[in-house]
ZATORLO-957148 format. One record per residue (C-alpha): residue number from 1; residue in one letter; x, y, z. Coordinates in steps of 0.001 Angstrom, whole numbers, plus 500000, padded with zeros to 6 digits. Example, Ala and Ser with C-alpha at 12.3 -4.5 7.8 and 13.67 -1.06 7.14 Angstrom:
REM ZATORLO-957148
- 1, A, 512300, 495500, 507800 $
- 2, S, 513670, 498940, 507140 $
//
This chain:
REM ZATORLO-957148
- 1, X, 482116, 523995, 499165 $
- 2, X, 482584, 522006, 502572 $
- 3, X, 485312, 520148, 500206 $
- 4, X, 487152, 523462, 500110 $
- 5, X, 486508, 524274, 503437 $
- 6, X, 488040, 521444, 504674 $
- 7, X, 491083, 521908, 502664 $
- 8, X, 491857, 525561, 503671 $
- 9, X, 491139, 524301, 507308 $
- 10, X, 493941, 521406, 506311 $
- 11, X, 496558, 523277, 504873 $
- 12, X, 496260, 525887, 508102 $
- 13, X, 497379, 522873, 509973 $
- 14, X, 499679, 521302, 507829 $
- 15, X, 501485, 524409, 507042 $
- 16, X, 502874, 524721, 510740 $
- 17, X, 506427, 524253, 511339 $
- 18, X, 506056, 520471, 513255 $
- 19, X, 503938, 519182, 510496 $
- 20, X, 505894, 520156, 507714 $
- 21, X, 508919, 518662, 509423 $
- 22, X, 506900, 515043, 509983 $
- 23, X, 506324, 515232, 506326 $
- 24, X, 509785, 516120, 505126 $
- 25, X, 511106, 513225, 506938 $
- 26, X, 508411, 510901, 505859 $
- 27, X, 509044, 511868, 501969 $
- 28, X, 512970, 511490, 502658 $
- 29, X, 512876, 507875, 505177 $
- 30, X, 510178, 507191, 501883 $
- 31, X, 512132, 507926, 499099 $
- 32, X, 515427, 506522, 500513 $
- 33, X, 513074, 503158, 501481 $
- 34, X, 511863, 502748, 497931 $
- 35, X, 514944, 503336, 496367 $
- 36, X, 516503, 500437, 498376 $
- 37, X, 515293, 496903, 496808 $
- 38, X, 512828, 494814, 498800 $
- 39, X, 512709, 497149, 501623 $
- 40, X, 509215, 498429, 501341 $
- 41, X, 506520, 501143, 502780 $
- 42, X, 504841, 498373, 504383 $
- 43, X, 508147, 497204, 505851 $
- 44, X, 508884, 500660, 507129 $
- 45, X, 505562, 501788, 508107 $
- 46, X, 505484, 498470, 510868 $
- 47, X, 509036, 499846, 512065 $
- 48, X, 507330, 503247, 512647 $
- 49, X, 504645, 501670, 513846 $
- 50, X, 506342, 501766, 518175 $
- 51, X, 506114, 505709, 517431 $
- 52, X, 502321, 505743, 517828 $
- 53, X, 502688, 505385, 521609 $
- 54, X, 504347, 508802, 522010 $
- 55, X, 503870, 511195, 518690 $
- 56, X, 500323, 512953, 518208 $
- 57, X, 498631, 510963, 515615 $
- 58, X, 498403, 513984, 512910 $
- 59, X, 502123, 513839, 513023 $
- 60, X, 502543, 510498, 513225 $
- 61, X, 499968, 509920, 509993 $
- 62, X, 501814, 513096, 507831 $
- 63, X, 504787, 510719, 508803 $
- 64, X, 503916, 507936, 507279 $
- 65, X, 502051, 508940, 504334 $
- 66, X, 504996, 510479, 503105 $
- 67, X, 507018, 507622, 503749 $
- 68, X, 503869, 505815, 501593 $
- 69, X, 504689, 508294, 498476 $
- 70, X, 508133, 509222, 498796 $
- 71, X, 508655, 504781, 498330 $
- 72, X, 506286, 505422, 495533 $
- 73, X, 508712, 507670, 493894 $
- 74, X, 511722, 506137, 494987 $
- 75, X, 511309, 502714, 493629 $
- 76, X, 511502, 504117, 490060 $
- 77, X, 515399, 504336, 491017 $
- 78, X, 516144, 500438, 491532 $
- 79, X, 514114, 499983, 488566 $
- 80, X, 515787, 502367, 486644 $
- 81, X, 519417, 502473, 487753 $
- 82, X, 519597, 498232, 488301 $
- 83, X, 516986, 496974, 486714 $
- 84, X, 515078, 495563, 490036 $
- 85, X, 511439, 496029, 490847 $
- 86, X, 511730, 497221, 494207 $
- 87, X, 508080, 496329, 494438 $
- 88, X, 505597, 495123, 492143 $
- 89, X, 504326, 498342, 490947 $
- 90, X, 507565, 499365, 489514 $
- 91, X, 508130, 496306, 487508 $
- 92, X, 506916, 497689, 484256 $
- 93, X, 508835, 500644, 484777 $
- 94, X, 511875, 498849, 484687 $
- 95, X, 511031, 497608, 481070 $
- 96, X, 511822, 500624, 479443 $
- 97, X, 513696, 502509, 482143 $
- 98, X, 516889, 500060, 481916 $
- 99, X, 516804, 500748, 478342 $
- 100, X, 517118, 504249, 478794 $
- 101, X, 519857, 503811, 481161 $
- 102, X, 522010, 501237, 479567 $
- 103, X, 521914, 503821, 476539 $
- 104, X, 522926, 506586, 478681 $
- 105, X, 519622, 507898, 479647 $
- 106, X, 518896, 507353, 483054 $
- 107, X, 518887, 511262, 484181 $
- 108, X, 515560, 511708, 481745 $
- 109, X, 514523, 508365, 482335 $
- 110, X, 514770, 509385, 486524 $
- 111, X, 513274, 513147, 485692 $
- 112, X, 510013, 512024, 483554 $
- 113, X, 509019, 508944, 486523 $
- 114, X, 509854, 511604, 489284 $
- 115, X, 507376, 514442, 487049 $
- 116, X, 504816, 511920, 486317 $
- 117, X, 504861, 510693, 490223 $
- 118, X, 504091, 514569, 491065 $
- 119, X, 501348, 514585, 488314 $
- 120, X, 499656, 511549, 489403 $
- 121, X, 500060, 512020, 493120 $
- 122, X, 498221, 515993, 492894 $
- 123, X, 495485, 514030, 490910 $
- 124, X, 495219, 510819, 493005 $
- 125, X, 495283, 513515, 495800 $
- 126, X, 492551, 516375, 494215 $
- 127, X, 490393, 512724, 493652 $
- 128, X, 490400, 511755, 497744 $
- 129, X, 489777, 515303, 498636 $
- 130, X, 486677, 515197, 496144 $
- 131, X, 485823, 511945, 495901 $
- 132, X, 485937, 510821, 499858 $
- 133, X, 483213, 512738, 501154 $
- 134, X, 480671, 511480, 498181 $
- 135, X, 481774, 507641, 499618 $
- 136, X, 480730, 508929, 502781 $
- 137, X, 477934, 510027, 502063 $
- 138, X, 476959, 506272, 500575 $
- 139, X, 478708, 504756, 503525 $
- 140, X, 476052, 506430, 505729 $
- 141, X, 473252, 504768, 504045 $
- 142, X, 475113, 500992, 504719 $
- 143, X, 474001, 498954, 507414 $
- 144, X, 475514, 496129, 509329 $
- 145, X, 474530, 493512, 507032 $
- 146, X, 476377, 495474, 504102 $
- 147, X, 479220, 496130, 505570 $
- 148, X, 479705, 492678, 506457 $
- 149, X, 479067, 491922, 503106 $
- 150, X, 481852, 494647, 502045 $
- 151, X, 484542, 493063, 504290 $
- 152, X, 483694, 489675, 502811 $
- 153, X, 484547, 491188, 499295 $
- 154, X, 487809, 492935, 500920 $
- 155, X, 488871, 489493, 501630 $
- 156, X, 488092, 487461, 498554 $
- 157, X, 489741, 490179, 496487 $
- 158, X, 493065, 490592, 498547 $
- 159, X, 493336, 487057, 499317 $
- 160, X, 491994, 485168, 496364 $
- 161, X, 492125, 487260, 493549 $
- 162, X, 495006, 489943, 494038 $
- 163, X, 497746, 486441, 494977 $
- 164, X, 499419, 483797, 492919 $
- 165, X, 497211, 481477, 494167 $
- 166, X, 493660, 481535, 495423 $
- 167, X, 494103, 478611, 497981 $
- 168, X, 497446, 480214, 499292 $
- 169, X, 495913, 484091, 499485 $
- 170, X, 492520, 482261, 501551 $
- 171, X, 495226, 480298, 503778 $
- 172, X, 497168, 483533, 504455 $
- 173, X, 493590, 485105, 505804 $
- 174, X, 492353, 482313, 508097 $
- 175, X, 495802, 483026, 509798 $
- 176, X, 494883, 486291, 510364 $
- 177, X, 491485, 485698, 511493 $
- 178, X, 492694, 483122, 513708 $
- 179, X, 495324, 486074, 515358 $
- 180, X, 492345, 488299, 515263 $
- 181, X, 490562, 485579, 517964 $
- 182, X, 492679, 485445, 520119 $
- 183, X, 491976, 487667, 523362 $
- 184, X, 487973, 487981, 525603 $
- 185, X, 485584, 487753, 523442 $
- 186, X, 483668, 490977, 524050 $
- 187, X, 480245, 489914, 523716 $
- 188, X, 480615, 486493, 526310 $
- 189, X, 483942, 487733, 528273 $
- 190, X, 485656, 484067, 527796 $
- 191, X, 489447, 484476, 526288 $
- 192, X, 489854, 482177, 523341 $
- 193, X, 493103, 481001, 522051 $
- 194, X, 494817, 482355, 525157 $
- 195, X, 496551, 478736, 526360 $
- 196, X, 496165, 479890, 530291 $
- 197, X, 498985, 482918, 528993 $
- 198, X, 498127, 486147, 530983 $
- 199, X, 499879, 488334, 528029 $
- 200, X, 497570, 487340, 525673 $
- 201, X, 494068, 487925, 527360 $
- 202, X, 494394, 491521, 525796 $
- 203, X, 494923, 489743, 522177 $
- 204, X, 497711, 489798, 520128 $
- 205, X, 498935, 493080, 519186 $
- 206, X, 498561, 494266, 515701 $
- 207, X, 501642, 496303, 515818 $
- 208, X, 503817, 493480, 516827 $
- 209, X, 502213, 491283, 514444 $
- 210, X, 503110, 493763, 511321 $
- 211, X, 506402, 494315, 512206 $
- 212, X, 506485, 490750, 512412 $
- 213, X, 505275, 489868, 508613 $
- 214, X, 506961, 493242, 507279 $
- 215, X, 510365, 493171, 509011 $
- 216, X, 511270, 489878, 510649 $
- 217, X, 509998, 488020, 507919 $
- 218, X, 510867, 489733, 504893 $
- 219, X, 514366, 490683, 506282 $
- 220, X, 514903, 486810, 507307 $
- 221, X, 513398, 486011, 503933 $
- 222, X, 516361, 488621, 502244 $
- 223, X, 519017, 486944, 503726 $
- 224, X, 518460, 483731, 503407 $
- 225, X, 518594, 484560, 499207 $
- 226, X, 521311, 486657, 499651 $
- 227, X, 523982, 486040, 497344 $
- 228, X, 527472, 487821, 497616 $
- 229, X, 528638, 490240, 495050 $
- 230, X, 528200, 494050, 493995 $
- 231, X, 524937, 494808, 491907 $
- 232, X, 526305, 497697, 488928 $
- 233, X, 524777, 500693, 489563 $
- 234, X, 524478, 502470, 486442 $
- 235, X, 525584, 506278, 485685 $
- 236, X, 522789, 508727, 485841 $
- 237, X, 524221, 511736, 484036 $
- 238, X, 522046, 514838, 483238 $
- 239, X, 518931, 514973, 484798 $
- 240, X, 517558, 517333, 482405 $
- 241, X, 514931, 516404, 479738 $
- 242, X, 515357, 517824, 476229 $
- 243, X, 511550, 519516, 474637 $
- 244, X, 510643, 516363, 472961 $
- 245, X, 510477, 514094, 476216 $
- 246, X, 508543, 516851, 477907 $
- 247, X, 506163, 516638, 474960 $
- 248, X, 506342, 512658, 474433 $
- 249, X, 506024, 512599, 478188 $
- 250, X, 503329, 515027, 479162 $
- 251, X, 500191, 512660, 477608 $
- 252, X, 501318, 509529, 478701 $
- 253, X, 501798, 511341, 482694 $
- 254, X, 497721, 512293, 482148 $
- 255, X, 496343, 508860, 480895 $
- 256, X, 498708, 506986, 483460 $
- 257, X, 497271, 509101, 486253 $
- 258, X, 493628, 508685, 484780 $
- 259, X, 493784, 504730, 484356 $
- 260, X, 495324, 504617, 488491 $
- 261, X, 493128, 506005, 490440 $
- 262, X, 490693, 504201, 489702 $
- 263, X, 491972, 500948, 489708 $
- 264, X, 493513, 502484, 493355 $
- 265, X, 489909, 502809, 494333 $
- 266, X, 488324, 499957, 493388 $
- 267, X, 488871, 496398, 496199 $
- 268, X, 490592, 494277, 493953 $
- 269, X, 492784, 497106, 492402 $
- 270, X, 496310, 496942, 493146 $
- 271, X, 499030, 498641, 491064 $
- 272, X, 500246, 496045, 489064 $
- 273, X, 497371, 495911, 486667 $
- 274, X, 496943, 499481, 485832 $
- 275, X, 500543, 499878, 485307 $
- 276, X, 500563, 497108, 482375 $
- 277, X, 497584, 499020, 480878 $
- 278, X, 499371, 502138, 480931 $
- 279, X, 502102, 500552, 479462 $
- 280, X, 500274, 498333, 476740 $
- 281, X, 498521, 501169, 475888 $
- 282, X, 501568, 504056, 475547 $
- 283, X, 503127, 501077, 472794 $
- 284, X, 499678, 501229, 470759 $
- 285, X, 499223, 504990, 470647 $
- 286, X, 502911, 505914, 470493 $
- 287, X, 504188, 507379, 466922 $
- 288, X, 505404, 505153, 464134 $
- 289, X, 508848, 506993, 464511 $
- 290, X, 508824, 506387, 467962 $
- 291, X, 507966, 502756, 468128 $
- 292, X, 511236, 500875, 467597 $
- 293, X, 512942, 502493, 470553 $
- 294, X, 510127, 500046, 473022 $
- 295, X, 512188, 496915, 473978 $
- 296, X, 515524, 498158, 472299 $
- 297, X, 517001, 501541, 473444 $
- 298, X, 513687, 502504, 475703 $
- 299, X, 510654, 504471, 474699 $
- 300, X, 510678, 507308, 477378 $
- 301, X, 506678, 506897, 477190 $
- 302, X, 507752, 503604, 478455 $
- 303, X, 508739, 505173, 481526 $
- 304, X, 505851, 507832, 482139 $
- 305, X, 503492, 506314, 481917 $
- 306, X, 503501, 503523, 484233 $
- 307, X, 505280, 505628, 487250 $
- 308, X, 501971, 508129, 486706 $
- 309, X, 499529, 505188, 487339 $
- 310, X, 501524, 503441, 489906 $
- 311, X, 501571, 506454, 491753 $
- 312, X, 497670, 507651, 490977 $
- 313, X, 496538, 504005, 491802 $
- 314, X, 498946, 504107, 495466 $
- 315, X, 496873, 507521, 496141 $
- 316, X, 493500, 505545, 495461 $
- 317, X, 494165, 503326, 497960 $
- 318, X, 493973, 505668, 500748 $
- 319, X, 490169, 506401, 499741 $
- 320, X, 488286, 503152, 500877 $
- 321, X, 490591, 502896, 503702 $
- 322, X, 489642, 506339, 505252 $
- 323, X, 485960, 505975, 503912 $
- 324, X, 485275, 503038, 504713 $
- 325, X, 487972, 501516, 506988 $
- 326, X, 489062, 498678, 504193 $
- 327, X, 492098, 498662, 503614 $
- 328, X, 493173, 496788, 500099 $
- 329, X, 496769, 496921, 500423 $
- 330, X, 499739, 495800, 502926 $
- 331, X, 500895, 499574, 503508 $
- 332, X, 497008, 500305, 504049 $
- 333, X, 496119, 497521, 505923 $
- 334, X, 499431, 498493, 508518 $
- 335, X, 498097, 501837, 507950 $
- 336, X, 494848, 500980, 509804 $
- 337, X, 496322, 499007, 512365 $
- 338, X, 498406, 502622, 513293 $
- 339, X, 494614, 504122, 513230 $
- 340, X, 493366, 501721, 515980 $
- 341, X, 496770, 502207, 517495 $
- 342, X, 495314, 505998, 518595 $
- 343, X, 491475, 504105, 519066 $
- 344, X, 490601, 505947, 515840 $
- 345, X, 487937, 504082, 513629 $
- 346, X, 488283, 504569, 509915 $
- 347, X, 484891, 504779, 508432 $
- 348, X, 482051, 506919, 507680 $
- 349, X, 482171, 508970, 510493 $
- 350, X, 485472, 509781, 510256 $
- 351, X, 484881, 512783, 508192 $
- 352, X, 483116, 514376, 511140 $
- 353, X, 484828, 513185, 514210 $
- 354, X, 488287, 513808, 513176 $
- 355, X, 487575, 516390, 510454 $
- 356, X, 490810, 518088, 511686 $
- 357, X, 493028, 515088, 511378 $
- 358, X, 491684, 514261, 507923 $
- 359, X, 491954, 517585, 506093 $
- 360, X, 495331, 518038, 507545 $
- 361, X, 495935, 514474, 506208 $
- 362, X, 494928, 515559, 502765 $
- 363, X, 496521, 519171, 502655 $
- 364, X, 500037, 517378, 504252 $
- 365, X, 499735, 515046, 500548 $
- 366, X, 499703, 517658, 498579 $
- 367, X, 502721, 519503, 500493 $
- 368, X, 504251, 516058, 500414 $
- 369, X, 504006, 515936, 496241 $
- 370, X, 506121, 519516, 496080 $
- 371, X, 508820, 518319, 498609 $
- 372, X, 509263, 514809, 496952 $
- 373, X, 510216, 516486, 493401 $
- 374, X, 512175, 519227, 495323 $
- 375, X, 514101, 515958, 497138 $
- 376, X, 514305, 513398, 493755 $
- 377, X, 515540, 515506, 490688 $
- 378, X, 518667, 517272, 492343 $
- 379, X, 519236, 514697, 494855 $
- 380, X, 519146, 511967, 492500 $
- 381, X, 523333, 511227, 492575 $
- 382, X, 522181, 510611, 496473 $
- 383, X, 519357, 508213, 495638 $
- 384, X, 522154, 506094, 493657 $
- 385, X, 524940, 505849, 496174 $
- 386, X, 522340, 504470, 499131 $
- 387, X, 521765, 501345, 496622 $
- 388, X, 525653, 500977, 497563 $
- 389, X, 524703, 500434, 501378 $
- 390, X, 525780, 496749, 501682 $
- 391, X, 522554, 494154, 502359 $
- 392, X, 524225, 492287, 505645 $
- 393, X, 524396, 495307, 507686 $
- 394, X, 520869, 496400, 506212 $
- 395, X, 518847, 493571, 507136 $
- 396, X, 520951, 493278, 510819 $
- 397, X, 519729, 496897, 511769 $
- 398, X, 516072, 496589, 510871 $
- 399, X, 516191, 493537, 513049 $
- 400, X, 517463, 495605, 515589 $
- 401, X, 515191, 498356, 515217 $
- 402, X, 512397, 495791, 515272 $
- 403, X, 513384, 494273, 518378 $
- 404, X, 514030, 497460, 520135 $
- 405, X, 510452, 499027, 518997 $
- 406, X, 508278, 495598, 519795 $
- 407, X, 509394, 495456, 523399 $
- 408, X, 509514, 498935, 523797 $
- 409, X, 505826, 498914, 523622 $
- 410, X, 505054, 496375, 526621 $
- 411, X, 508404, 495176, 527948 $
- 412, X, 507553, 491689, 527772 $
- 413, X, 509252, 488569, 526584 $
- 414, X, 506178, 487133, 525135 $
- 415, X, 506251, 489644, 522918 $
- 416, X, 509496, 489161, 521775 $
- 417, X, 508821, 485404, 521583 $
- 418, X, 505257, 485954, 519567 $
- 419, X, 507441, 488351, 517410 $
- 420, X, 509813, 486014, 515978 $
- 421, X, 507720, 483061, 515758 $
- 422, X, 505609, 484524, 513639 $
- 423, X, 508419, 485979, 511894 $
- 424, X, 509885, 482702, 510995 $
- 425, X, 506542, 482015, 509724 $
- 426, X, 506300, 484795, 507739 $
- 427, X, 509856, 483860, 505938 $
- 428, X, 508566, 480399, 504904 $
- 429, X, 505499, 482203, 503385 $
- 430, X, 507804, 484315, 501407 $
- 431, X, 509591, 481547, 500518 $
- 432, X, 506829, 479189, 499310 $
- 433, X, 504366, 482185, 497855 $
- 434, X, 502370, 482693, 500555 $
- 435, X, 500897, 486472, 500211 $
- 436, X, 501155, 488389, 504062 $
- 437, X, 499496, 491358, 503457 $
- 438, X, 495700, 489261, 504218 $
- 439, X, 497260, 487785, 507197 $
- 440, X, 497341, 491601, 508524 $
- 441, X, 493804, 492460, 506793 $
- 442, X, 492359, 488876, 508492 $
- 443, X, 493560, 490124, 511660 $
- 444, X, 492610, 493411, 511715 $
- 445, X, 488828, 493062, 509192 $
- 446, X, 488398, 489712, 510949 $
- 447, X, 487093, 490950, 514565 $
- 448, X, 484986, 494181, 512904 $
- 449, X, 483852, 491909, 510491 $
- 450, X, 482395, 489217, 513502 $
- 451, X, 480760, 492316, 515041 $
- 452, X, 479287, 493442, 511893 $
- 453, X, 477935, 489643, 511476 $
- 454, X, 476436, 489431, 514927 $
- 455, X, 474706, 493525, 514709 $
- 456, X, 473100, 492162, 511486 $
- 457, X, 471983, 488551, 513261 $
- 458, X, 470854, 490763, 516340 $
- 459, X, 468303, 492825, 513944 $
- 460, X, 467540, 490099, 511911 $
- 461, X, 466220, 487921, 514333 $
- 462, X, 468868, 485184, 513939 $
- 463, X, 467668, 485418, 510024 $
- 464, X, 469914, 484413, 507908 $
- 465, X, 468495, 485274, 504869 $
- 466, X, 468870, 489576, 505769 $
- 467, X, 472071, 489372, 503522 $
- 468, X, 470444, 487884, 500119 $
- 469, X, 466984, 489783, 500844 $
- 470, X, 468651, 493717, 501026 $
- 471, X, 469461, 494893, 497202 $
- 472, X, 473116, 496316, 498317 $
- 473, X, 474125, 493661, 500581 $
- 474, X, 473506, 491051, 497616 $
- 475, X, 475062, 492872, 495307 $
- 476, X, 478045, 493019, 496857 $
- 477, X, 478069, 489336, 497597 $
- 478, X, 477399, 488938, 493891 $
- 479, X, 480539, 490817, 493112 $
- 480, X, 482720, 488876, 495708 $
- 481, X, 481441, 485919, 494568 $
- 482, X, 482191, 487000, 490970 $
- 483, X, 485765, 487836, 491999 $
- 484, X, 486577, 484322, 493364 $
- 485, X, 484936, 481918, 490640 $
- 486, X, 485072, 484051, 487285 $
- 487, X, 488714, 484063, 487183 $
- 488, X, 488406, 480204, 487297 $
- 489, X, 485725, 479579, 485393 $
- 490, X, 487633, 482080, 482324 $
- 491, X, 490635, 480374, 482568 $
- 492, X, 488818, 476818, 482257 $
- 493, X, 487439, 478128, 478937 $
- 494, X, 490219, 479097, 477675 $
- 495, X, 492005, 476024, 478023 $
- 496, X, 489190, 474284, 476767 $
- 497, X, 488745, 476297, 473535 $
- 498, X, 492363, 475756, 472956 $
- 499, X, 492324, 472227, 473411 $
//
């Protein structure tokens, strides 16, 4: 009941004229950012980020959680229409859905990912309304120790497990922890990592520092691999889907959304995995006569699948960051930074001091589903000329809009300077496989996790053995440690039993 109470209390809020404005533009700036390749939600999100210090932070979160779906549905497009992943969730869309195109498809192929992004999204969405408050409820019952413990897991399983590489995904976080230092140290008031520079007693901002990794890098990164010439965008045709894709889509759309959002949830979920499930799974219960069309003309299940658990798994996400303030992905990791932006703690008790904000939240993602279907099936023909925008001037006006926003926010140089230093860093990450998103998760876990740490050693006694002695708290170590060394310890098998 207080789950439906909340909800009517949301949607009286997020039906007023401003709100559904801030989500309208969020679901088009989304859609039209996912449909571009390599320009992001996390990208755009870190632009946005400057508009914390003057919109009301309900707006300003409707804002950019429908710039977080509407990229959702958008990148179906690239992968569709050109046969690039804008992002990693959409890669095994593209498997099927460039079939479908190249065999004058692509309207269907574009109608079942947009459908299956609206089924997944209201289910991802029902499961945070429903499932939130039970994680608070557990969250309560966590103490310092725990949580610490919790944080430690968030950053094995973003940084080691979730990258390429364990070694590069650990080196990514101690950069962000080290950013994370810098500033007084509130317990002893000494600044550490400050180098006698005034600017920096207050830290380094978290703002600057994601617009940093998320624009300056990644644009820098863009056009140094640019490579001249027109990409063919193919025809999209008819849009509408004949009564046997509605029925050969309509299963695939429920598993997808029920394999997800639970793999949204979870720390070390992500959307790549349960989008290859979806997908290996649609090719073993698809029928005989359907079959031959995966890998050759494109199996339309293909296509449905995968967008619905992309899409269920990207609404998952959202649950551990408002329930527990961990945020397992770049966009949700930025997300949080926008959070402390407004000196708004995700958490437990967010529930009950911003109930308002959070229902709203919720209702606004529902709204946002309805207006992203209503803006991708008869706007698609617009979707497909914006891939025609050419890359140069692209990447020059998000540097721009970068610049403008960072010193916006404090006027100073050192900004600026911090800005695209760590910018050129972040471009020689991309370039040599460095992940970013834990250098942002470092930063902004890294200080609650030290306080966390030192709460615990405070009621402890200066024990050290309070996180192996409480049940939960070595659990969860258990798990992280699980996370980091199983991996290995499988693959070394393997090889071993092959040899």
């Amino acid at each position: 009941m207080e789950t439906l109470s909340g909800l009517a209390m949301g949607f009286g809020h997020a039906l007023t004229l401003t709100n559904l404005g801030w989500a309208l533009l969020g679901c088009f700036l989304g859609t039209a950012i996912g449909v571009l390749p390599g320009i992001g939600p996390a990208l755009t999100i870190a632009l946005l980020l400057p508009i914390t210090f003057s919109v009301p932070a309900t707006g300003a979160f409707i804002l950019f959680c429908g710039v977080f779906y509407g990229a959702m549905y958008g990148g179906s497009t690239t992968s569709i229409l050109l046969n690039t992943p804008g992002e990693s969730g959409s890669i095994i869309t593209s498997l099927e859905g460039s079939k479908m195109a190249k065999n004058g498809r692509a309207g269907p192929a574009l109608a079942t990912a947009a459908i299956g992004s609206f089924v997944a999204g209201t289910v991802g969405t029902i499961g945070i309304a429903f499932l939130g408050p039970v994680v608070v409820e557990l969250a309560l019952k966590l103490g310092p120790a725990e949580y610490f413990c919790l944080m430690v897991l968030c950053f094995v399983t973003v940084s080691a497990v979730l990258g390429g590489s364990a070694l590069r995904g650990l080196t990514s976080l101690f950069f962000g922890l080290l950013l994370g230092l810098v500033g007084i140290d509130l317990q002893t008031g000494q600044p550490r990592l400050t180098f006698g520079i005034p600017e920096l007693l207050d830290g380094v901002n978290v703002v600057l520092v994601a617009v940093a990794l998320f624009a300056v890098g990644e644009t820098l990164y863009l056009a140094w691999r640019y490579v001249e010439g027109k990409q063919q965008v193919l025809p999209v045709g008819s849009i509408m889907m004949s009564k046997s894709d509605w029925k050969r889509s309509f299963w695939p759309w429920v598993r997808g959304a029920g394999i997800g959002f639970p793999f949204g949830v979870m720390p070390a979920g992500g959307t790549e995995m349960p989008t290859m499930l979806s997908y290996y799974m649609e090719r073993k219960l698809v029928k005989p006569e359907h079959a031959k069309e995966f890998g050759t003309t494109g199996a339309i299940e293909g296509v449905a699948g995968p967008e619905a658990a992309n899409n269920a798994a990207a609404a998952g996400i959202l649950v551990p960051m408002l329930t527990l303030g961990l945020p397992t992905s770049a966009t949700a990791a930025i997300m949080l930074s926008a959070f402390q932006s407004y000196g708004i703690q995700p958490g437990p008790m967010l529930f009950t001091s911003q109930a308002e904000l959070v229902w709203t939240l919720i209702a606004s993602l529902f709204i946002a589903n309805v207006m992203l279907v209503v803006l991708n099936l008869p706007l698609v023909g617009l979707w497909a000329r914006i891939l025609k925008i050419p890359q140069p001037q692209l990447y020059a006006g998000i540097l721009v809009f970068a610049t403008i926003g960072t010193y916006g926010i404090s006027n100073s140089v050192v900004d600026l300077v911090l800005l695209y230093g760590i910018g050129i860093i972040a471009m020689f990450m991309r370039r040599f496989d460095f992940p970013v998103a834990p250098v942002v998760i470092g930063m902004i876990l890294g200080p609650m996790a030290e306080q966390a740490l030192r709460q615990a050693m405070t009621i402890s006694q200066g024990d050290w053995t309070v996180f192996v002695t409480r049940p939960i708290s070595l659990a969860i170590l258990l798990v992280a440690v699980a996370a980091l060394v199983g991996p290995r310890l499988y693959g070394a098998w393997v090889r071993r039993m092959a040899a």
